[in-house]
C-alpha positions as a Markdown table, in Angstrom:
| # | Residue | x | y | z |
|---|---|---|---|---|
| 1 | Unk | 146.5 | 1.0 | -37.4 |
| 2 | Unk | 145.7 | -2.0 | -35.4 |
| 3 | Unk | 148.9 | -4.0 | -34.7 |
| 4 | Unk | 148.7 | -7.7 | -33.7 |
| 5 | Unk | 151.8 | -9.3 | -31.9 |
| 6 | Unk | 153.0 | -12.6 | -31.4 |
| 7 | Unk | 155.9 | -14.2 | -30.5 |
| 8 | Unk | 157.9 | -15.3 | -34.0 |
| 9 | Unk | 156.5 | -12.9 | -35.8 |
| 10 | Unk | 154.3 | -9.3 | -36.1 |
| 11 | Unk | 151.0 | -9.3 | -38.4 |
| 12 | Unk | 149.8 | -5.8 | -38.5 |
| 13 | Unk | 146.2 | -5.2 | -39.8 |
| 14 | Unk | 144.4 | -2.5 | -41.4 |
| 15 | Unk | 141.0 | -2.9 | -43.2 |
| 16 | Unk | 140.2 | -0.8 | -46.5 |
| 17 | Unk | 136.3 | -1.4 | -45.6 |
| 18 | Unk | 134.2 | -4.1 | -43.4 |
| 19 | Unk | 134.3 | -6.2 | -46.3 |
| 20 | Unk | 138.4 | -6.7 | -47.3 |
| 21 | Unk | 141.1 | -6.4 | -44.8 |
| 22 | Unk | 144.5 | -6.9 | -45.2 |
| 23 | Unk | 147.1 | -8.7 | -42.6 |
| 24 | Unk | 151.3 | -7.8 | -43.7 |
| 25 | Unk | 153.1 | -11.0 | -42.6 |
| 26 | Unk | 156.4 | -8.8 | -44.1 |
| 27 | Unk | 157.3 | -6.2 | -46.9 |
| 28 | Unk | 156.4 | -8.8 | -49.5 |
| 29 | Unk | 153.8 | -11.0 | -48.0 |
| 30 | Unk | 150.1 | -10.2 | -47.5 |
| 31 | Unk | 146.9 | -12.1 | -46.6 |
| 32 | Unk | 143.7 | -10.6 | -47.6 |
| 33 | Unk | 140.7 | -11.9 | -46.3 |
| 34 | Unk | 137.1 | -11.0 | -46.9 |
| 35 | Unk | 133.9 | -12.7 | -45.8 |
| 36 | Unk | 130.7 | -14.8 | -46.3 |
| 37 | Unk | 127.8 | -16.4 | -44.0 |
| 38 | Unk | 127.6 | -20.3 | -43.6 |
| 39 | Unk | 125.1 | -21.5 | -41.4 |
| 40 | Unk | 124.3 | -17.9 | -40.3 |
| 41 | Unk | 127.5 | -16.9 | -39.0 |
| 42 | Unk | 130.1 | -15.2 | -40.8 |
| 43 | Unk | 133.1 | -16.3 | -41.8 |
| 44 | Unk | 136.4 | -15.1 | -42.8 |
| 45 | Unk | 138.4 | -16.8 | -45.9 |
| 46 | Unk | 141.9 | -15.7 | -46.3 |
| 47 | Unk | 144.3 | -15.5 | -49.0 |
| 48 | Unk | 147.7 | -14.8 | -50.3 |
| 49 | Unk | 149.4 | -11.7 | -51.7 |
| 50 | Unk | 153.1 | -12.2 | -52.2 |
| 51 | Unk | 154.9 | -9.2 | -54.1 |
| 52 | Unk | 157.4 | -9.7 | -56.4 |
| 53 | Unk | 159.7 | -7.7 | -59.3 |
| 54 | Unk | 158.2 | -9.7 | -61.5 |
| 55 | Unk | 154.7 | -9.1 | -60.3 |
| 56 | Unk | 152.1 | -10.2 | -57.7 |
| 57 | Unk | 151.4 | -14.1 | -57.1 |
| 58 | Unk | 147.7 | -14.1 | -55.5 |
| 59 | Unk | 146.8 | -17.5 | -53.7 |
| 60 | Unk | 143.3 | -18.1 | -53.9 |
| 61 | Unk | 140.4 | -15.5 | -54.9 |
| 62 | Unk | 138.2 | -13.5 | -52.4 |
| 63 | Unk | 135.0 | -15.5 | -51.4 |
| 64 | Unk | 133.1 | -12.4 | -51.2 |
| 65 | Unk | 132.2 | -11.7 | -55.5 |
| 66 | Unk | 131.8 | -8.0 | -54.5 |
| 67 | Unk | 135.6 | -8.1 | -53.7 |
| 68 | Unk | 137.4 | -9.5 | -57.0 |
| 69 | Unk | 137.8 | -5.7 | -58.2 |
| 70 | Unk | 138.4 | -3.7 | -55.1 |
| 71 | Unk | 141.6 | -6.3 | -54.3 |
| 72 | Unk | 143.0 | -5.3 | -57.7 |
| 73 | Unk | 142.4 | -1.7 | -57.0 |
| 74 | Unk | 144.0 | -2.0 | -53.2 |
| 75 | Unk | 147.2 | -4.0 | -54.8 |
| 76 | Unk | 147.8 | -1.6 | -57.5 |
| 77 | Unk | 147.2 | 1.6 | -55.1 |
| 78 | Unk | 149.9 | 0.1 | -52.5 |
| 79 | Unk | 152.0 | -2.1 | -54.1 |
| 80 | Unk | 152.0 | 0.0 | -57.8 |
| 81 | Unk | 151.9 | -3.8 | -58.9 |
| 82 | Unk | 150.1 | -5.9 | -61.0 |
| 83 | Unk | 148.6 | -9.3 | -60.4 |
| 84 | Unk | 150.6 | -11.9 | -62.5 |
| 85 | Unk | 149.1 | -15.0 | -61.7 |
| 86 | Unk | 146.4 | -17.0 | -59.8 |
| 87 | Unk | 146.7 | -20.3 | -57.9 |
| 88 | Unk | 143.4 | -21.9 | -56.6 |
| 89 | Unk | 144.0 | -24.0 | -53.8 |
| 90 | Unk | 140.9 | -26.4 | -54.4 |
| 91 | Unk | 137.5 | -26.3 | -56.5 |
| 92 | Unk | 135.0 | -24.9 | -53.2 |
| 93 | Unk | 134.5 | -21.4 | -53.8 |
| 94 | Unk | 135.7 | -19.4 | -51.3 |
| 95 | Unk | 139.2 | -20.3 | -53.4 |
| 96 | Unk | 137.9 | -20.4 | -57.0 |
| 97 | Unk | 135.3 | -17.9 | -57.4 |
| 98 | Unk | 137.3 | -15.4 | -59.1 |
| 99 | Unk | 138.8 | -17.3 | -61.5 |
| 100 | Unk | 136.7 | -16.1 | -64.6 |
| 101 | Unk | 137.0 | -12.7 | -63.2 |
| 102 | Unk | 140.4 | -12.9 | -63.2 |
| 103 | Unk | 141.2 | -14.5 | -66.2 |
| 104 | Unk | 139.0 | -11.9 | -68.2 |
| 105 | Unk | 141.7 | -9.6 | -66.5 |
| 106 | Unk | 144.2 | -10.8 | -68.7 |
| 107 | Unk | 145.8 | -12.6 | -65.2 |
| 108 | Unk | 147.3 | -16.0 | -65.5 |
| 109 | Unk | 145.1 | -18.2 | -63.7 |
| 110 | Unk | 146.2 | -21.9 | -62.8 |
| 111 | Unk | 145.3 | -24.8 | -60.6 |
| 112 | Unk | 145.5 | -28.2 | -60.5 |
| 113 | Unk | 143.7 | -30.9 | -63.2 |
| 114 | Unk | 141.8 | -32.5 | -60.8 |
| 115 | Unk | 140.5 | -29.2 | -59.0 |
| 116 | Unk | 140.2 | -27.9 | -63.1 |
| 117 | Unk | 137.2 | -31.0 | -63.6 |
| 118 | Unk | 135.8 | -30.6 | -60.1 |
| 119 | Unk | 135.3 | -27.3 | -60.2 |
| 120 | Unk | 133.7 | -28.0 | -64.3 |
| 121 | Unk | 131.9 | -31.0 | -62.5 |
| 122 | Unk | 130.2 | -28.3 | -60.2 |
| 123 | Unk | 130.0 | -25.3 | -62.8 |
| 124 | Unk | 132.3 | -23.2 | -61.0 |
| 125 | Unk | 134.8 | -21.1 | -62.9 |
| 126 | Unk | 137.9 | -22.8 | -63.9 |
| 127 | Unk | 141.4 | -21.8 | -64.2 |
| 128 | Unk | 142.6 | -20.8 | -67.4 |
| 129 | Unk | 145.8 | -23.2 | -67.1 |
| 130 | Unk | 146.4 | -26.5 | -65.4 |
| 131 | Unk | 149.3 | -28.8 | -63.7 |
| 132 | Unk | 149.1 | -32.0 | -62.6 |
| 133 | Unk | 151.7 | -33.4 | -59.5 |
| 134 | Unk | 153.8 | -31.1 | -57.1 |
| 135 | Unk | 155.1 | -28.0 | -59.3 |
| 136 | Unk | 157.8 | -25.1 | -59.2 |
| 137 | Unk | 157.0 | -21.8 | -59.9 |
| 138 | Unk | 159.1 | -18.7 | -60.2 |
| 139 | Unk | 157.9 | -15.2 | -60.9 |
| 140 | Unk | 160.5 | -12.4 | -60.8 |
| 141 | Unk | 163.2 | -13.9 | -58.4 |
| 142 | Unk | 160.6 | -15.7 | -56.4 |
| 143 | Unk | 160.1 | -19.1 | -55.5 |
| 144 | Unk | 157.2 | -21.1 | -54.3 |
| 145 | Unk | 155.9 | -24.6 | -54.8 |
| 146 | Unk | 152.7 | -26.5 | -54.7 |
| 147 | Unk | 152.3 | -29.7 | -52.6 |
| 148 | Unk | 149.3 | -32.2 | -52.5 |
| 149 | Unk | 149.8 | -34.0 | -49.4 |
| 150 | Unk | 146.7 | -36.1 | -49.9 |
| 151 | Unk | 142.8 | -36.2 | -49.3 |
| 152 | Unk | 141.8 | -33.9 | -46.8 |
| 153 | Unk | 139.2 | -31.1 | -46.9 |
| 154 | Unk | 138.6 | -32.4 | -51.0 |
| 155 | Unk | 140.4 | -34.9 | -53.4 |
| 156 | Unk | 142.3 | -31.8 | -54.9 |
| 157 | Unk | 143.3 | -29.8 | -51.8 |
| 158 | Unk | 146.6 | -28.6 | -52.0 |
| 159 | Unk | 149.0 | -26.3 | -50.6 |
| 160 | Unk | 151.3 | -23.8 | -51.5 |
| 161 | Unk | 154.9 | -22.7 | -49.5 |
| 162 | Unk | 157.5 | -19.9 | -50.2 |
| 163 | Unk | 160.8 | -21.2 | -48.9 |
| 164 | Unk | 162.6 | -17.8 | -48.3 |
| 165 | Unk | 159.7 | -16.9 | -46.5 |
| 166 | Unk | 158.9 | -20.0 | -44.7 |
| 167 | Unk | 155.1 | -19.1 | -45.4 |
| 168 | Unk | 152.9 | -22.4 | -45.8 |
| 169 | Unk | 149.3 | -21.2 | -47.5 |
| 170 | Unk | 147.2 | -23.9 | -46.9 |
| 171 | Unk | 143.3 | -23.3 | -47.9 |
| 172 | Unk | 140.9 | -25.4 | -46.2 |
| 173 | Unk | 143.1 | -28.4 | -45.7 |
| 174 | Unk | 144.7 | -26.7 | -42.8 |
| 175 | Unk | 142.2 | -25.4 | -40.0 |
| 176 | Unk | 142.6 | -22.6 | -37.5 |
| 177 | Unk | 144.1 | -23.2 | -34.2 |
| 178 | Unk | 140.6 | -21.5 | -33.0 |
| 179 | Unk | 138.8 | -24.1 | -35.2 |
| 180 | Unk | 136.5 | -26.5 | -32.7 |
| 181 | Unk | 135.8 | -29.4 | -35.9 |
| 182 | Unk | 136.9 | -29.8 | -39.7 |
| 183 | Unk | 134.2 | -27.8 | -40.5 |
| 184 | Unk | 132.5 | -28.6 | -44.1 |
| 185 | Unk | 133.1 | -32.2 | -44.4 |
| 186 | Unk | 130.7 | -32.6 | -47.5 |
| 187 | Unk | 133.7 | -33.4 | -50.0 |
| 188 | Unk | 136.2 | -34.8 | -47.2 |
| 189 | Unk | 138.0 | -37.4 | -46.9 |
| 190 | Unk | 138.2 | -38.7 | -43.2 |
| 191 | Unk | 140.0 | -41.3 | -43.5 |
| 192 | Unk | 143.0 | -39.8 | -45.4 |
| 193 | Unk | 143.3 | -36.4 | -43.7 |
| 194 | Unk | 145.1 | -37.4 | -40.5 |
| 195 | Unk | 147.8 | -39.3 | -43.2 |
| 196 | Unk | 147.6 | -36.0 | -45.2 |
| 197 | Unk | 148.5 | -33.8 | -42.2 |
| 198 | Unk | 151.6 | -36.3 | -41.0 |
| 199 | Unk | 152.6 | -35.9 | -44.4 |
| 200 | Unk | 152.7 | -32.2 | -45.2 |
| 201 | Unk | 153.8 | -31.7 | -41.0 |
| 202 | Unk | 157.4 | -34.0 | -42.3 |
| 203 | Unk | 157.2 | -32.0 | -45.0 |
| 204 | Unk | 157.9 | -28.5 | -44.2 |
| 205 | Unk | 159.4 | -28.9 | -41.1 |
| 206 | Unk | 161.0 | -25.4 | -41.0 |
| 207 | Unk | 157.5 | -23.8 | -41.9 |
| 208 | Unk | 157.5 | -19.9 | -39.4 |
| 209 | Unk | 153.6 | -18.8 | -41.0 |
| 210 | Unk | 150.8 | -21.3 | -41.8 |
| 211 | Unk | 148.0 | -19.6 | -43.0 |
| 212 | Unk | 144.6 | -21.6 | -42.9 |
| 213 | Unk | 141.6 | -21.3 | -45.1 |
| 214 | Unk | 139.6 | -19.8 | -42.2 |
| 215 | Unk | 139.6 | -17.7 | -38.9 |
| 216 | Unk | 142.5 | -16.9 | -36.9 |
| 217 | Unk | 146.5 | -16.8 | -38.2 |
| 218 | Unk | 148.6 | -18.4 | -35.2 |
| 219 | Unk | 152.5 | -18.1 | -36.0 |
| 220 | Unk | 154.9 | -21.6 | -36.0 |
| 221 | Unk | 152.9 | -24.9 | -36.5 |
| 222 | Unk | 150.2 | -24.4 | -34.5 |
| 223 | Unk | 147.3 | -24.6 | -36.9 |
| 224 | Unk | 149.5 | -28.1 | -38.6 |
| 225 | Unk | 148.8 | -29.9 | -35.3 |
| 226 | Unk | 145.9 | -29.1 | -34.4 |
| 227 | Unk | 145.0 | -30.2 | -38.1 |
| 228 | Unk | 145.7 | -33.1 | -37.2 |
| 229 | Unk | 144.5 | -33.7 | -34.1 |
| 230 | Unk | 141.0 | -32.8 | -35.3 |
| 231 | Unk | 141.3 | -35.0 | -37.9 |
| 232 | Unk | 142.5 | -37.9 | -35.8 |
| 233 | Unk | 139.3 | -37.1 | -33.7 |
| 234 | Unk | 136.8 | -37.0 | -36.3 |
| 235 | Unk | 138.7 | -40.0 | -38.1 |
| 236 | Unk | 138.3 | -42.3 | -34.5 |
| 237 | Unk | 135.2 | -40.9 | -33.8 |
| 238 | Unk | 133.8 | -42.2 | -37.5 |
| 239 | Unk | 135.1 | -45.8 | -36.6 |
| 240 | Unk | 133.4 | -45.5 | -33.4 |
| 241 | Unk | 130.0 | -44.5 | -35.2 |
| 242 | Unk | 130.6 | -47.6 | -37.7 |
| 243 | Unk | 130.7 | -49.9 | -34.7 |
| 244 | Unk | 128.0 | -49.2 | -32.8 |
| 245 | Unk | 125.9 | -49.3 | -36.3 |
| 246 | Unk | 126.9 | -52.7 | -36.7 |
């Protein structure tokens, strides 16, 4: 068993194959991750598994299609849980791919209207139920809440946080400390993602685990800042590219 140490908090790691690992951020708290190639290097897209008594909360679906079945398997073999419901954190795949999948399931899937008609827009699979503005959810005794902090990544990107925890999950609206540029910017919004970032940064300002869409898992608010000060680059860098156009 691999273990990886930080300061605030312990992630230990073990992978199941090359394809789905699994990180333990505590006894109820999980990211899985599994992988894809964009522009010929491979990538890792993360999600959420929180455990609950009244069932597992899964926060976006594996990118990897060959994965949708053996996460079920790995929850129920571990956790002797079943998945109770699916958020989707935006309409881009690498968080909605599964959504059919798991719908067929008999799982609860859910996401936002606006990432419901993007991802229709774009003939991905949608979620089987919808809600529109910031929402509560409880499952078992468990708490969490969703949170659009504004254009970012896409129009629909939002976030999801579990107060006991302190666990922010952000998808691709929040980037990896490792992270050297926004990444795909082919459904961002420049000019609103620096505003977005100040926005959700003010508004979980006790947040211990942010967990980004991509690469490397830093503890405290690492990854928030360092959101935003890529977009703040890109976003002065655009106006700079405007002016000497002109």
């Amino acid at each position: 068993m691999k273990r990886l140490v930080f300061s605030l908090i312990c992630l230990v790691s073990f992978g199941l194959n090359a394809q789905l690992d699994f990180t333990k951020l505590s006894d109820s708290a999980y990211v899985f991750t599994t992988y894809q190639t964009y522009k010929d290097v491979r990538i890792s897209a993360h999600g959420l598994l929180k455990i609950t008594y009244g069932g597992v909360v899964m926060i976006d679906t594996p990118w990897d299609t060959t994965q949708f079945q053996p996460l079920l398997d790995s929850i129920d073999f571990k956790f002797h849980q079943k998945v109770e419901l699916v958020i989707s954190t935006h309409w881009h795949e690498d968080r909605s791919a599964g959504l059919d999948f798991y719908k067929k399931k008999g799982i609860a899937t859910y996401s936002t209207y606006a990432t419901k008609i993007l991802c229709a827009e774009n003939h991905f699979p949608q979620a089987q139920y919808t809600f529109e503005g910031d929402t509560v959810f409880k499952i078992g005794s468990t708490i969490f809440e969703t949170f659009y902090p504004g254009a970012g990544h896409t129009s629909d990107n939002i976030v999801v946080y579990f107060p006991k925890d302190k666990i922010l999950v952000g998808g691709c609206f929040i980037k990896s400390v490792e992270a050297e540029d926004l990444g795909n910017l082919s459904d961002a919004n420049i000019g609103m993602w620096p505003i977005a970032a100040k926005t959700l940064i003010k508004k979980y300002p006790k947040v211990k685990i942010v967990i980004p869409g991509h690469q490397k898992i830093a503890p405290g608010k690492k990854a928030l800042k360092h959101t935003l000060k890529l977009a703040k680059e890109k976003y002065k860098g655009r106006k700079q590219d405007k002016k000497k156009a002109k």
